[in-house]
N, C-alpha and C positions, 0 to 999 in steps of 0.2 A: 734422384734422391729417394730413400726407402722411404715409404708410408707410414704414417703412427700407427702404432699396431694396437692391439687390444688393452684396455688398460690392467688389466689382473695379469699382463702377462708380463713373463721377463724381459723378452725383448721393449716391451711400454717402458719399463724401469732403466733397460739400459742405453735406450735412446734418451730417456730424460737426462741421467748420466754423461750424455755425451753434449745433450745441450749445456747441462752446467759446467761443464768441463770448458768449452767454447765460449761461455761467456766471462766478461772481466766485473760485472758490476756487484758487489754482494746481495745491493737489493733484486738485482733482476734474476740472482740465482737462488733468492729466497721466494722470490715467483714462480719460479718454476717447479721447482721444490712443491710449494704449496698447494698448487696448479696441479699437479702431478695424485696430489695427497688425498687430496678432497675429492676424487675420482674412483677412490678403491675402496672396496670394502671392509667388512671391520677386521677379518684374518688376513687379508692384504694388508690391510694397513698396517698391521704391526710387523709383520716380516717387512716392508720395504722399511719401515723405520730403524728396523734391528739392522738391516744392512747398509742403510746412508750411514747412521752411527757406527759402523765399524764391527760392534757387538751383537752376535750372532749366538752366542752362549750365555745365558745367564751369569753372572759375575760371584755367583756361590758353587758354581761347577767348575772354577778353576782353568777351564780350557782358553787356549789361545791359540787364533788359527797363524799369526804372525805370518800373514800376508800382506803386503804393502799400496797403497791406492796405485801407485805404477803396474804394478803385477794385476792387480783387478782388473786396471780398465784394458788390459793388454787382453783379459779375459773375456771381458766383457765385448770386446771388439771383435773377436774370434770367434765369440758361439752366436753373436748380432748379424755379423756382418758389418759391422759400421766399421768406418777407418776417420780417420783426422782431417779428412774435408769437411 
């Protein structure tokens, strides 16, 4: 099993991703989640926020990256390393 890595980093983010993804309970994925949150600093914090909520653009600049949490975590799992064990 890969090691927790740094928290400001991506790999932090997308290991936590893959813990939520793995688990079924809403509350134990709002632990995590939060666990995750309260670890990062205050410019981290808002980029992981912009990126658990989907919204990475402000909603006055029109953009939409119309990428799908399938295709993410396909992503996510590709530049991590992590796979679905």
């Amino acid at each position: 099993m890969m090691s927790e890595a740094q928290d400001n980093s991506f790999l932090a983010f997308s290991q936590t991703c893959e813990k939520i993804k793995n688990t079924m309970s809403k509350n134990m994925k709002i632990e995590i989640v939060s666990e995750y949150l309260r670890r990062l600093d205050d410019e981290n914090l808002k980029v992981a926020c912009d990126l658990f909520s989907g919204q990475i653009f402000p909603p006055w600049e029109g953009i939409e990256v119309n990428v799908g949490y399938s295709t993410l975590l396909d992503i996510l799992r590709e530049v991590s390393g992590l796979n679905d064990k």
